[in-house]
C-alpha positions, 0 to 999 in steps of 0.5 A, spaced: 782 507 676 789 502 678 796 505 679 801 501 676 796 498 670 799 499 664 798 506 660 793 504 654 796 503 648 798 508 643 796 509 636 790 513 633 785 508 632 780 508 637 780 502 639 787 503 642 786 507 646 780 505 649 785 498 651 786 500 658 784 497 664 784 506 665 778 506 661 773 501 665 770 507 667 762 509 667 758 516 664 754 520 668 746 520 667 746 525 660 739 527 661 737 524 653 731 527 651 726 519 651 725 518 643 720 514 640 722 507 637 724 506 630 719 501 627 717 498 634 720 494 639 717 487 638 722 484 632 728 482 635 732 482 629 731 489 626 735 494 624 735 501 626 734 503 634 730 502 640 728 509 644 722 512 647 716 509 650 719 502 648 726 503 651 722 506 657 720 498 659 726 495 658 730 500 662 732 498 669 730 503 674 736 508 677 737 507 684 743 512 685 749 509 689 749 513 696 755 508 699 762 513 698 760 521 696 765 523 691 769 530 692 768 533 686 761 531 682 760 530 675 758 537 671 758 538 664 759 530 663 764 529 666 766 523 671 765 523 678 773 524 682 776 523 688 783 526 690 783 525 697 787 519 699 783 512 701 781 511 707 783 503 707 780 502 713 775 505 712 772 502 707 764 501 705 761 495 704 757 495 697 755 488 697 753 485 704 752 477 702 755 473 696 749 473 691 753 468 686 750 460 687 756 457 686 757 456 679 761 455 673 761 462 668 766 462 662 768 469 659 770 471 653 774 478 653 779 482 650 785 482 654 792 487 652 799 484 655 799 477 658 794 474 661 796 470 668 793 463 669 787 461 671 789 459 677 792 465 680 790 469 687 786 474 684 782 470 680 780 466 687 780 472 691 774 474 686 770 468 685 771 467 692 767 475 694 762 473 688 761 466 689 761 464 682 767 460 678 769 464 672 773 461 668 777 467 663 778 465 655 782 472 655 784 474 648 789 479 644 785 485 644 789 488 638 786 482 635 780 481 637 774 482 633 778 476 628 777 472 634 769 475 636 767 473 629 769 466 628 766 464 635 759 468 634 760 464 628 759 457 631 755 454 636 761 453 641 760 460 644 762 462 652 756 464 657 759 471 656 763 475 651 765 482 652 764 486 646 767 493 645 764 498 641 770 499 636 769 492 635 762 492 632 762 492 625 760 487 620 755 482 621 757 484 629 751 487 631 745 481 628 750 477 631 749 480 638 741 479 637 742 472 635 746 470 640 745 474 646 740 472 651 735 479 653 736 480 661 730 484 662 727 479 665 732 480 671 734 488 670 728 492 668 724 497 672 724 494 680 728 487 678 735 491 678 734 493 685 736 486 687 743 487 684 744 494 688 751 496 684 747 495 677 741 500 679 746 505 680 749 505 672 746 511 670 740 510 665 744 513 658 748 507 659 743 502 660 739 505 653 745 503 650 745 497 651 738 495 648 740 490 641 734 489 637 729 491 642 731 487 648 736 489 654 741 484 653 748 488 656 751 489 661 754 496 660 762 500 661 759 506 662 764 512 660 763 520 661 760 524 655 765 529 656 771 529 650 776 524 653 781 526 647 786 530 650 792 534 646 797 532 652 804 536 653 810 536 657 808 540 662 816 541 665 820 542 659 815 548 657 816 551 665 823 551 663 824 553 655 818 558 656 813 555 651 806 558 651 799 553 651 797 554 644 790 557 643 789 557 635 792 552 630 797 558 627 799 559 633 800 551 634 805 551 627 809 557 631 810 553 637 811 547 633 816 550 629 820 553 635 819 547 639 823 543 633 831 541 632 832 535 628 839 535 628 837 535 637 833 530 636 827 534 638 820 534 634 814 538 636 808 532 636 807 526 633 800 525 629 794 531 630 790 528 627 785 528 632 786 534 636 785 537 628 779 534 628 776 536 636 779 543 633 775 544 627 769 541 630 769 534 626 762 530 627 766 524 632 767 518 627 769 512 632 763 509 635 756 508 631 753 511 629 758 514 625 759 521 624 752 522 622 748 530 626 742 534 622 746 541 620 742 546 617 735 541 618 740 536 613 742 530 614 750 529 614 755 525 615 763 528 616 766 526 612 762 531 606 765 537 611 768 542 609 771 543 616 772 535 615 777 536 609 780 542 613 783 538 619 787 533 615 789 539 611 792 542 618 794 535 619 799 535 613 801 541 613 805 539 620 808 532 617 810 539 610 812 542 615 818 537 618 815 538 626 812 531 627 816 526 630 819 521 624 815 515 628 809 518 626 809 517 618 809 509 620 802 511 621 798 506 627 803 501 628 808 506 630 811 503 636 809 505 643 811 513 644 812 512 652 820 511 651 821 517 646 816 522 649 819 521 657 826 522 653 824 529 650 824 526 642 817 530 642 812 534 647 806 534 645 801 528 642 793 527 643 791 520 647 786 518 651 786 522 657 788 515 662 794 516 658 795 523 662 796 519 669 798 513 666 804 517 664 805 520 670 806 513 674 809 511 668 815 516 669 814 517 678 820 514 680 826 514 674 824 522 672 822 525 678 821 532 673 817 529 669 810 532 669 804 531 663 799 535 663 793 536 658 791 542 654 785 546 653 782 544 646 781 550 643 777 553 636 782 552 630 782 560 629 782 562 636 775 561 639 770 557 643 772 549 639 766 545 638 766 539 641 762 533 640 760 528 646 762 521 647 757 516 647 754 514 654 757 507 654 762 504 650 763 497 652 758 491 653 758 484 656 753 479 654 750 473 656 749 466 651 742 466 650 743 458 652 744 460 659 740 456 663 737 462 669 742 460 675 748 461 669 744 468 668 744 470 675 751 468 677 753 472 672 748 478 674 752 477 681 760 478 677 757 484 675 754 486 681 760 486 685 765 489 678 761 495 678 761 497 685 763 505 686 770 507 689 771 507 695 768 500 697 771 493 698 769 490 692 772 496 688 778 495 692 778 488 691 776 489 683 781 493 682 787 492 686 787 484 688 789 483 694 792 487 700 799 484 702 799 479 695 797 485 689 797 491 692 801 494 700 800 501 703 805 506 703 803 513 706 796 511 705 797 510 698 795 502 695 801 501 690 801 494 687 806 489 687 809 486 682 803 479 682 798 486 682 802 488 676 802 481 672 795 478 676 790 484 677 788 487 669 783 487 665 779 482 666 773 483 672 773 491 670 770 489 663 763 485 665 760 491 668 763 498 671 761 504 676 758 510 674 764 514 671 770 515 677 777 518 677 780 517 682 788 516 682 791 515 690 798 515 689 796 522 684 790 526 686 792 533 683 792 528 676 785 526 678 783 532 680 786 535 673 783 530 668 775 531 672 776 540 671 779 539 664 773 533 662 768 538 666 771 545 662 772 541 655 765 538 657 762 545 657 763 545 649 761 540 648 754 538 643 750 531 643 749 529 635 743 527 633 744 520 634 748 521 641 745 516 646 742 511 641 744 504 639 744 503 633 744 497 628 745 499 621 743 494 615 748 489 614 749 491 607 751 499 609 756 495 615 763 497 610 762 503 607 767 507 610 772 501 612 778 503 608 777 511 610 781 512 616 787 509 611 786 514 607 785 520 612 793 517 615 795 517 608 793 524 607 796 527 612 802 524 612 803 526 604 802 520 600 794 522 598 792 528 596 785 531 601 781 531 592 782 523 594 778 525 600 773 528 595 773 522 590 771 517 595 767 521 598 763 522 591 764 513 590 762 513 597 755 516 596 754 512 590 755 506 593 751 506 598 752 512 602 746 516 599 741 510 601 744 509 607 743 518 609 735 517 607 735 510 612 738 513 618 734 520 617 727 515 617 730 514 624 730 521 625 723 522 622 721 517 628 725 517 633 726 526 633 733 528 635 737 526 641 740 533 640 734 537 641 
C-alpha cells in the first residue's frame, strides 16, 4: 500500500470502496474444500461454475514466495503486514531479467482522479523494468462499467481490459467467455514457474479466475478476513471519555450522547453496512449474491429476518436525529474526509484502506488526529458473525486475439506488478521513482508531488501480491489494520459459495438491480422495510424462486464451499 495515494472514495457502494490503489491487495491461500464441477468444464460459454478436478487442471501450481519474510503472518484470512520500516538499500530482487520482449500492449482499467500522460516518468520507468511498452487507455472508474460494456461490445477491444468484480453484472460475464483469451497454456501446473511472482498468488485467487471453464484472469487477490470497518475518531473519544460500543442499543446510547446539532456534531454517517456485519447479514456485493444453505435451504439475504433487522436499526439512527445530515443524500453524499477531520461526525464504516488513508490524509495539518477502527460486535452484545470476503476481487484479461508474444508481454507486466513487498519491483510498482516520485525522510519513502499525480492506479490492477499492508510512514496503523482483520477474521464464516466463480444465466443478471436504492431509501425514512417485503415477494416471483433452484443444482454438484 502507497503513502500519500489518495484515500478510496466514499459512499456505501461496494464499488467505492474498492476504488484505491490501497486495495490492490492479495488474499492468503483459504484452504477451499476442491469442489466438483457444475456440468463439466469443457463448454466454454456455460453458466454456472468450475471446481474440483476440472478447476485441479487449470490452476497454476503455488510456489510460495521466499523473497522478504513478513513481520506478522497471515491468520484468520488476514493479510500478511510489515511494520518495520523499509530497508531501502536493502531491497531484494524478484525479478532477475526483463521477461518482457519489447512489445506494445494497451490497457483498459478503471482509474479514480486524473490520469497523467502517456509519456510521464513512471510509465517509462516500468516499461522499462518489464521490457514492454504499455500504453494506458485509463477510464473514469465511477463510470466504468458503461465504458466496459460498450467496447466489450465491438470489435475494437485493448489486448488487456481490467474487469472489477463490482462491475460484473449483465451481460458482463458471457462477454468475458467470449472475448478473453484462456491463459492455461502459459499459467497452469508448472508453466507459472516461468513467471515466479505469478506462482506465489495463493491458489484461492487463481480458482476465481476460471471464466466459462478456462483460466483467463490474472487475479487482484484480497484477504477473506472482513474489510469493512466501523472506524472512529480515536482522539476525541480519549478526550470526551467515550466508550467503544460493543451492542447496537449501546450504539444508539453513545449515539445520542455524541449528537448536538446546534455544535454541529453528529454521531455517524450511514451504518448501513456495520448493520449488516452486526446482525450477521449474508454479503451481498460480489456474486454470487447473498446466497448460503441455512438449516440445509437454500437462501438468499434479502429473505432474512436478520435482513430486514438491520435496516430497521439503520433507520432508527436517521429517526433518531444522529446521522449526519450528508447521509440523507444517500451514495452521492460528498467526500466525508473534510467533515470528519473537523469533527461534524465521528464514526462512519468504510473500507479499512481508508483507516490509513485518513491517518496520511490528516498527519501534517491535525497532528491529534488519530482514526481508529472498532470491533464489529453482535447486535445484542455477543460474538458477530461475519462472512468472509471473496479471495479476489478483480481481474485483468487478455483479448483472445492476442498474438503469443502479446500474451506473453503481458504475463511479464504482471510478473513484475505482483511482486511481494520489499522488493524493487514493488517499490517501483508502487512508488515510482526514487528522487522523481518518492525521497527518504528518516528511512521512510514519501512521495512527491509527481508521485502523487504520475504513480496511482494503473500497474497495480494487471496483477497483485499475496495480500500485504504495509505502511512505512505509519507502521502502528498497519500493524492495527492486520490484528483488527486477524480478531474480525476469527468470525468470520465461508458461505456456500465462498471461492466460486460463478456465471449466472443472463436471464437472472438484474434481479436485484434496484434493491440497494431501496435498502438506502429504507433507511433514510422515504420507504417503508414492508417495501422490502413486497419486493422480495416480486422478486421471487419474477425469477428469484428459479434462480434458488439454479444455484441449489450447483450445489447438489459442486457440495458446499462452507463444509
Amino acid at each position: 500500500m502507497t503513502p500519500n495515494a489518495a484515500p478510496a472514495p466514499s459512499g456505501p457502494s461496494r464499488r467505492s470502496f474498492l476504488a484505491s490503489t490501497a486495495v490492490a491487495t492479495a488474499a492468503v491461500a483459504g484452504g477451499m474444500p476442491l469442489l466438483a464441477a457444475c456440468g463439466g468444464s469443457e463448454g466454454g460459454s456455460r453458466d454456472g461454475t468450475t471446481s474440483g478436478k476440472d478447476a485441479k487442471k487449470l490452476l497454476p501450481a503455488y510456489v510460495a514466495s521466499s523473497v522478504v519474510t513478513p513481520d506478522i503472518p497471515s491468520r484468520n484470512g488476514s493479510a500478511l503486514g510489515f511494520t518495520r520500516k523499509l530497508d531501502l538499500a536493502g531491497l531484494k530482487t524478484s525479478v532477475p531479467k526483463k521477461l518482457g520482449k519489447g512489445g506494445k500492449v494497451t490497457v483498459m482499467s478503471p482509474f479514480w482522479g486524473s490520469p497523467p500522460k502517456q509519456d510521464n516518468a513512471y510509465y517509462q520507468a516500468m516499461n522499462d523494468l518489464i521490457g514492454v511498452d504499455v500504453v494506458w487507455q485509463n477510464q473514469d472508474g465511477n463510470t466504468y462499467d458503461q465504458k466496459l460494456g460498450a467496447v466489450l461490445a465491438s470489435s475494437d477491444v485493448p489486448d488487456v481490459v481490467v474487469v472489477p468484480g463490482w462491475n460484473m453484472g449483465g451481460k458482463i460475464p458471457s462477454a468475458i467467455i467470449s472475448k478473453f483469451a484462456d491463459l492455461g497454456p502459459y499459467l497452469t501446473g508448472d508453466r507459472v514457474k516461468e513467471y515466479p511472482n505469478l506462482a506465489a498468488i495463493p491458489t484461492d485467487a487463481w480458482r476465481r479466475s476460471i471464466f466459462g471453464g478456462k483460466l483467463r484472469g490474472l487475479p487482484m487477490p484480497q484477504p477473506s478476513a472482513p474489510s469493512m470497518v466501523p472506524l472512529y475518531r480515536q482522539d476525541i473519544f480519549e478526550k470526551e471519555g467515550y466508550e467503544v460500543p460493543t451492542s447496537c442499543d449501546a450504539f444508539m446510547d453513545l449515539a445520542k450522547e455524541i449528537t448536538n446539532a446546534r455544535a454541529k456534531r453528529w454521531a455517524c454517517l450511514d451504518m448501513k453496512w456495520t448493520a449488516f456485519q452486526a446482525f450477521g447479514v449474508l454479503s451481498g456485493s460480489e456474486k454470487p449474491l447473498g446466497w448460503n444453505l441455512v438449516d440445509g435451504k437454500l437462501v438468499n439475504r434479502i429473505e432474512t429476518e436478520e435482513f430486514l433487522e438491520a435496516l430497521e436499526w439503520s433507520r432508527k439512527l436517521f429517526a433518531a436525529g444522529v446521522v449526519h445530515p450528508d447521509s440523507k443524500m444517500g451514495k452521492n453524499a460528498p467526500d466525508p474526509g473534510p467533515k470528519f477531520a473537523a469533527g461534524e461526525f465521528l464514526i462512519y464504516p468504510n473500507n479499512i484502506s481508508q483507516w490509513w488513508g485518513r491517518t496520511a490524509e490528516q498527519a501534517t495539518q491535525n497532528p491529534d488526529f488519530k482514526i481508529w477502527g472498532m470491533d464489529v460486535w453482535g447486535h445484542d452484545g455477543g460474538d458477530p458473525t461475519l462472512w468472509a470476503e471473496q479471495p479476489a476481487g478483480i481481474f485483468a484479461f487478455v483479448n483472445k486475439k492476442a498474438s503469443e508474444s502479446v500474451v506473453r508481454d503481458v504475463l511479464a507486466v504482471a510478473n513484475v506488478t505482483a511482486a511481494p513487498y520489499g522488493t524493487k519491483e514493488y517499490m517501483m510498482t508502487n512508488y515510482g521513482v526514487d528522487g522523481t516520485h518518492y525521497t527518504v525522510k528518516d528511512g521512510v519513502p514519501v512521495k512527491t508531488d509527481q508521485g502523487n499525480i504520475e504513480v496511482m492506479n494503473a500497474y497495480v490492477m494487471v496483477a497483485s501480491p499475496a495480500a500485504t499492508l504495509a505502511h512505512p510512514d505509519f507502521p502502528e496503523v498497519a500493524k492495527g489494520q492486520v490484528e483488527w482483520e486477524q480478531r474480525m477474521g476469527a468470525f468470520a464464516e465461508k458461505s456456500s459459495f465462498w471461492g466460486m466463480q460463478i456465471t449466472e444465466p443472463a436471464r437472472y443478471t438484474n434481479l436485484s438491480n434496484d434493491m440497494e436504492q431501496l435498502e438506502d431509501d429504507v433507511v433514510r425514512g422515504r420507504r417503508k422495510v414492508s417495501d422490502v417485503q413486497q419486493f422480495v415477494s416480486e422478486w421471487k416471483r419474477k425469477g428469484g424462486d428459479k434462480l434458488r433452484d439454479w444455484y441449489q443444482r450447483i450445489l447438489d454438484e459442486n457440495g458446499s464451499a462452507a463444509n
